[in-house]
C-alpha positions as CSV (number, residue, x, y, z in Angstrom):
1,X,-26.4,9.7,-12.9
2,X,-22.8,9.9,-14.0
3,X,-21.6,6.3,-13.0
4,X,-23.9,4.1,-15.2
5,X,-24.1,0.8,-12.9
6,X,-25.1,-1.3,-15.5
7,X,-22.6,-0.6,-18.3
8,X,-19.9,-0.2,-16.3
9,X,-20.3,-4.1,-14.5
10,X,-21.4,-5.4,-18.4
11,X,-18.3,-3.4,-20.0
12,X,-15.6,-5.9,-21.2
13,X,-12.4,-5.9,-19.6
14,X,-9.6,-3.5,-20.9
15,X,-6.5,-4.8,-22.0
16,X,-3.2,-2.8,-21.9
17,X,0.5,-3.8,-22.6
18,X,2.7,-2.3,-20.2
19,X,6.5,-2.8,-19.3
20,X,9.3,-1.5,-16.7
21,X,13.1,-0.9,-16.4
22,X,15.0,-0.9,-13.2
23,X,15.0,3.0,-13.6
24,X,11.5,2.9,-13.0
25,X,11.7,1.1,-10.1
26,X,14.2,3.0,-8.7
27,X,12.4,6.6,-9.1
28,X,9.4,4.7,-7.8
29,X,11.7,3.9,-4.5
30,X,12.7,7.4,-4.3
31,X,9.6,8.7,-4.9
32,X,8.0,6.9,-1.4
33,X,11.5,8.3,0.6
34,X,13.6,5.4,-0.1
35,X,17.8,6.2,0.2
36,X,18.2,8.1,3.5
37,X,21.1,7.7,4.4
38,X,21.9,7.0,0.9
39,X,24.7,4.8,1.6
40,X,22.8,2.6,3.6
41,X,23.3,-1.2,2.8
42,X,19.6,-1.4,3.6
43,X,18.7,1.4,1.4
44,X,20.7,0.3,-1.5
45,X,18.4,-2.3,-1.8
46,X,15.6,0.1,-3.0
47,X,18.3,2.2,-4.7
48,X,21.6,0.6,-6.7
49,X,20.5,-1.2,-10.0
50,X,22.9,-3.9,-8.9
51,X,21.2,-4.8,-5.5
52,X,17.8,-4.1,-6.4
53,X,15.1,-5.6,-5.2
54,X,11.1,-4.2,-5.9
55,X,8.5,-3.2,-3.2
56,X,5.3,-5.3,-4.2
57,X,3.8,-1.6,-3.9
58,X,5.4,-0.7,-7.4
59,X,2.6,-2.9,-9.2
60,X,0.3,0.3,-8.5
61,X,2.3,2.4,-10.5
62,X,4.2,-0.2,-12.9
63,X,4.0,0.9,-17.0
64,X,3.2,4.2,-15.7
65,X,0.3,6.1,-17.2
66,X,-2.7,6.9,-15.0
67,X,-3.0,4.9,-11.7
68,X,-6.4,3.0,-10.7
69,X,-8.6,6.2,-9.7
70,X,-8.1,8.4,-12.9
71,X,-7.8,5.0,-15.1
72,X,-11.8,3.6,-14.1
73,X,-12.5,7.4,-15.0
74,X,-12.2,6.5,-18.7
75,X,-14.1,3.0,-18.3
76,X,-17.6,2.6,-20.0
77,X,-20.3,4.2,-18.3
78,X,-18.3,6.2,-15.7
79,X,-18.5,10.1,-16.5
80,X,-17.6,12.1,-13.3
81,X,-15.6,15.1,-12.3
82,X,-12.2,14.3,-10.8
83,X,-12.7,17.1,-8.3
84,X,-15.1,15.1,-7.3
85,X,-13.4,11.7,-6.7
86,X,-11.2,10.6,-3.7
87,X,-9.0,6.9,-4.0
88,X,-11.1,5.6,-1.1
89,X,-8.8,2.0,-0.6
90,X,-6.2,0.0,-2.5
91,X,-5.6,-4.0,-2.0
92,X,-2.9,-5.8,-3.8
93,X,-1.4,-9.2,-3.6
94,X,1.5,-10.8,-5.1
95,X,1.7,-13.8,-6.9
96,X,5.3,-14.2,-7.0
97,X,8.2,-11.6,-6.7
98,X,8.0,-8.6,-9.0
99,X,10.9,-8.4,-11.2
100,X,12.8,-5.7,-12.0
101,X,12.3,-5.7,-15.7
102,X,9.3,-7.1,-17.6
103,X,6.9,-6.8,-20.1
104,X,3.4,-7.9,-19.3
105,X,-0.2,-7.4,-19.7
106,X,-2.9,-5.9,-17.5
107,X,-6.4,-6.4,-17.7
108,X,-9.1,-3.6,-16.0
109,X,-12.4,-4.1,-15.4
110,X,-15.3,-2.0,-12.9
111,X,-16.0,-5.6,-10.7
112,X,-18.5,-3.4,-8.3
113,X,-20.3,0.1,-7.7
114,X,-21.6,0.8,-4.6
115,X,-24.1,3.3,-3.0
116,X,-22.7,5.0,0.1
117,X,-25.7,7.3,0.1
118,X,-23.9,10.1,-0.9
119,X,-21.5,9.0,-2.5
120,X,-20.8,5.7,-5.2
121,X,-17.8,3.7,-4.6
122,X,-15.9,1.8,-7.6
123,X,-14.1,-0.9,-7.4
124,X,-11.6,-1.4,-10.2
125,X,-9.9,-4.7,-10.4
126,X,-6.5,-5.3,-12.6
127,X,-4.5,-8.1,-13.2
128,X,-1.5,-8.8,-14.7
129,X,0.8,-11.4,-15.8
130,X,4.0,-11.6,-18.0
131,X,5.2,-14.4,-20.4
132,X,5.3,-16.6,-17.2
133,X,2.4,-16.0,-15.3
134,X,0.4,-14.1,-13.2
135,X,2.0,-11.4,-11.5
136,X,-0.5,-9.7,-9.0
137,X,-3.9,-8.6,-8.9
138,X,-5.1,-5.4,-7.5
139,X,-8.1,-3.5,-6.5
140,X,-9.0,0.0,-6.3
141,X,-11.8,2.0,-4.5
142,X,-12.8,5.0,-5.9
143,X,-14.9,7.2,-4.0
144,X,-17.3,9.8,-6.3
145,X,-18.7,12.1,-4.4
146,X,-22.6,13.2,-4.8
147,X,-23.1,10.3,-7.0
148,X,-24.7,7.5,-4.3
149,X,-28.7,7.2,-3.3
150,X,-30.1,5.3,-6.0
151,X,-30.8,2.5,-3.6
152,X,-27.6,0.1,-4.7
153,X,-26.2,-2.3,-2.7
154,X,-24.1,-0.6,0.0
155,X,-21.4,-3.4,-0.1
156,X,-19.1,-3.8,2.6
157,X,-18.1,-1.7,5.6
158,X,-15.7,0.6,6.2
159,X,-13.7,-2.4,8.3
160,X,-12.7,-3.7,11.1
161,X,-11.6,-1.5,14.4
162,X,-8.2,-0.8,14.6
163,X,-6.0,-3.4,17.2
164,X,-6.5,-2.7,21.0
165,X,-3.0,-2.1,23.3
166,X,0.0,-1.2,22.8
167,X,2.1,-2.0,19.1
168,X,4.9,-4.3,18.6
169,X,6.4,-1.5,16.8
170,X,6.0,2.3,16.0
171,X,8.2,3.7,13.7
172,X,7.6,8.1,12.2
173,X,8.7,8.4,8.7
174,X,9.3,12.5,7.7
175,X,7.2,13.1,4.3
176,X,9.0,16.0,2.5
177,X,8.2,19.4,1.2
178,X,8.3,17.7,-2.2
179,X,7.6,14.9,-2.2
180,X,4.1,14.8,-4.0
181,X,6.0,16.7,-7.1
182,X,8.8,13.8,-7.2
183,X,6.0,11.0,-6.6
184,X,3.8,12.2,-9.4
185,X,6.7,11.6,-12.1
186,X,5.5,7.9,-11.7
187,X,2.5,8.3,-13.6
188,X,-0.4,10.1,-11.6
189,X,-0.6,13.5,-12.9
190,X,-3.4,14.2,-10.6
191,X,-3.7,18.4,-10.3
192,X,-4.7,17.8,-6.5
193,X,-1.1,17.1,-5.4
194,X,0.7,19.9,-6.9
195,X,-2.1,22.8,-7.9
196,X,-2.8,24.6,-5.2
197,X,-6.2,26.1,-7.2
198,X,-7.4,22.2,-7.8
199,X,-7.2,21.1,-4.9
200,X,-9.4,24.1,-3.3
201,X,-11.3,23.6,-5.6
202,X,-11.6,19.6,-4.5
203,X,-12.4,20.8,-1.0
204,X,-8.3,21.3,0.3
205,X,-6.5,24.2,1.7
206,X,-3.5,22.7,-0.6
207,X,-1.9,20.1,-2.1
208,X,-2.2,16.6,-0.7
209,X,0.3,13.5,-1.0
210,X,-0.9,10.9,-2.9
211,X,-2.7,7.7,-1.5
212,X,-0.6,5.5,-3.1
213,X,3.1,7.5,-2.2
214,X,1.2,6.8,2.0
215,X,0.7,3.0,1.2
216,X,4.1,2.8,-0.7
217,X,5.6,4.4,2.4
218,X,4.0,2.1,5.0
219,X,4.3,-0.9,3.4
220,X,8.4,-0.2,3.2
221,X,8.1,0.7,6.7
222,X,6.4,-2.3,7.9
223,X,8.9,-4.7,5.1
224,X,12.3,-2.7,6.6
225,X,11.2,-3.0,10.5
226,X,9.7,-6.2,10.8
227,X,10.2,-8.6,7.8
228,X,13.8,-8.2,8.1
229,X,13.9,-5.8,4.2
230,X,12.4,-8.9,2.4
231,X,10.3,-7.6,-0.1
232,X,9.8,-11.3,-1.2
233,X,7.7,-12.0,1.8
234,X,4.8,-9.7,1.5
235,X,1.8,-11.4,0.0
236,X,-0.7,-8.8,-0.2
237,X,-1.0,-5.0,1.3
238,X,-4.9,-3.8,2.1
239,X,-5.3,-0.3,3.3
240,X,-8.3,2.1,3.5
241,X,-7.5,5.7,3.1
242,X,-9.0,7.2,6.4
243,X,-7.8,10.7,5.4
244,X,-5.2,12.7,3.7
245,X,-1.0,13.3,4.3
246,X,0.3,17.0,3.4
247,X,4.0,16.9,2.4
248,X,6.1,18.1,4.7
249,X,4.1,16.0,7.8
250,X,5.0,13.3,9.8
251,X,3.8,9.8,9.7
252,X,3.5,7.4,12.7
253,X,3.3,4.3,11.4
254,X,1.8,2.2,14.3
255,X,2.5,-2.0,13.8
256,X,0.8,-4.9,15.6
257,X,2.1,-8.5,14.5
258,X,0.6,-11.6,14.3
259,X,0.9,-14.9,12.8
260,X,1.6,-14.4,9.0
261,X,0.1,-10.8,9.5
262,X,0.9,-7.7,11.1
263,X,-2.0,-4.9,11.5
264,X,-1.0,-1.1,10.8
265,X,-2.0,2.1,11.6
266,X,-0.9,5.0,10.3
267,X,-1.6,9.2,11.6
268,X,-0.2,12.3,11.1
269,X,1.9,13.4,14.0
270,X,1.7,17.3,13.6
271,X,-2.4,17.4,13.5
272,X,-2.5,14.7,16.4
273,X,-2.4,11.3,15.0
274,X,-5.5,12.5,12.9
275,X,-6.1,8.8,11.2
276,X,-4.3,8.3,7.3
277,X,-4.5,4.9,6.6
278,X,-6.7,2.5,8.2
279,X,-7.6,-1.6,8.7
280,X,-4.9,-2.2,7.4
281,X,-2.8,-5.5,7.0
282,X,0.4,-6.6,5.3
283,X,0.2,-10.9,5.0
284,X,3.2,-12.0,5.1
285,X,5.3,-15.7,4.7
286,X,7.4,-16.7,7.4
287,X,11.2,-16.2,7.0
């Protein structure tokens, strides 16, 4: 089959030097709807090179170049169509605040493949650290399509139900018309968000947002409405992509908090809360 299990877990880890300006940061900020209004003190934060501070989110798109999905494409013993492959979940924790310019190195490696039955989920693991230390470690799932029943391991499930009652906190965040076109200049070129063609041809009436601009957006959310716009306080971000966001939608972003946790939904309000991201958590330090 296309994923070769066995090469792909034996493969040694990949090594690549990336670095990041305060530019980048700031068009990642932008690209995940950050600056409205734009003179917001509380948007500035995200904004103005003189107040910046970075969403832990950046790490998935920091040195640009391809994000975790196309990048295990390339890894030894993977040979799949990318029509074929969906970013199934994304984890990330912090080891210490991001800063806003760095140079640093991140290691890749396949840690996992799993048979779904009909499909084979990846997971690729990167870590990186700069000059004085580790910076965060990450992991992606990457969902191949046609390419499970070999009688793998099924690894875990799909998670835990979402919180019963009411939220603490709902808040709807307007994705625009463009944003998948602005969100790609971070690095993931990725035909499915702006090719109408591809993505019919990936099974979708049209151009979807990416994962990652949906987990950038919630995490924000989650930091700006109930960690008081401390970006510092997020420890790690887990979220399983339950479906797909189509710019111009609406997201309700549906919050439940807990003791150094808080639990998130999120759905898209025009096709009836139909489920985006899933078991999802933000841990959090205490302010």
């Amino acid at each position: 089959m296309p994923v070769d299990t066995e090469r792909a877990l034996a493969a040694a880890p990949r090594t690549t030097e990336i670095s990041w300006t305060p530019e980048d940061v700031q068009l990642y900020h932008l690209g995940i709807g950050a600056g409205v209004p734009a003179t917001d003190p509380r948007e500035l934060r995200y904004t103005l090179e003189s107040r910046l501070h970075v969403l832990p989110s950046f790490a998935t798109v920091a040195g640009g170049g391809p994000p975790g999905v196309i990048a295990a494409l390339s890894m030894p013993g993977v040979d799949v169509d990318l029509a074929r492959v969906l970013h199934g979940g994304q984890s990330l924790r912090v080891h210490r605040p991001l800063p806003v310019r760095a140079a640093a190195i991140r290691t890749d490696r396949i840690t996992a493949v799993h048979d779904k039955g009909k499909a084979a989920v990846m997971v690729l693991r990167s870590d990186a650290a700069d000059a004085d230390g580790p910076l965060w470690t990450a992991e992606a799932q990457v969902y191949v399509r046609g390419e499970g029943g070999w009688g793998g391991d099924r690894g875990p499930s799909a998670g835990a139900p979402e919180e019963p009652g009411a939220p603490d906190r709902t808040v709807e965040r307007p994705v625009r018309e463009d944003q998948a076109l602005l969100y790609r200049l971070t690095g993931d070129l990725n035909p499915l968000h702006a090719d109408p063609e591809f993505a019919r041809r990936a099974g979708f009436d049209r151009p979807v947002l990416h994962g990652l601009c949906t987990y950038g957006m919630t995490l924000k959310a989650v930091v700006d409405t109930l960690l008081d716009g401390d970006v510092t306080r997020v420890r790690s971000w887990t979220a399983r992509f339950a479906g797909v966001t189509y710019p111009g939608e609406t997201l309700r972003i549906r919050m439940w908090r807990g003791d150094g946790a808080v639990r998130v939904a999120v759905g898209a309000v025009e096709r009836g809360d139909a489920p985006v991201l899933a078991g999802a958590t933000v841990e959090f330090t205490q302010g």
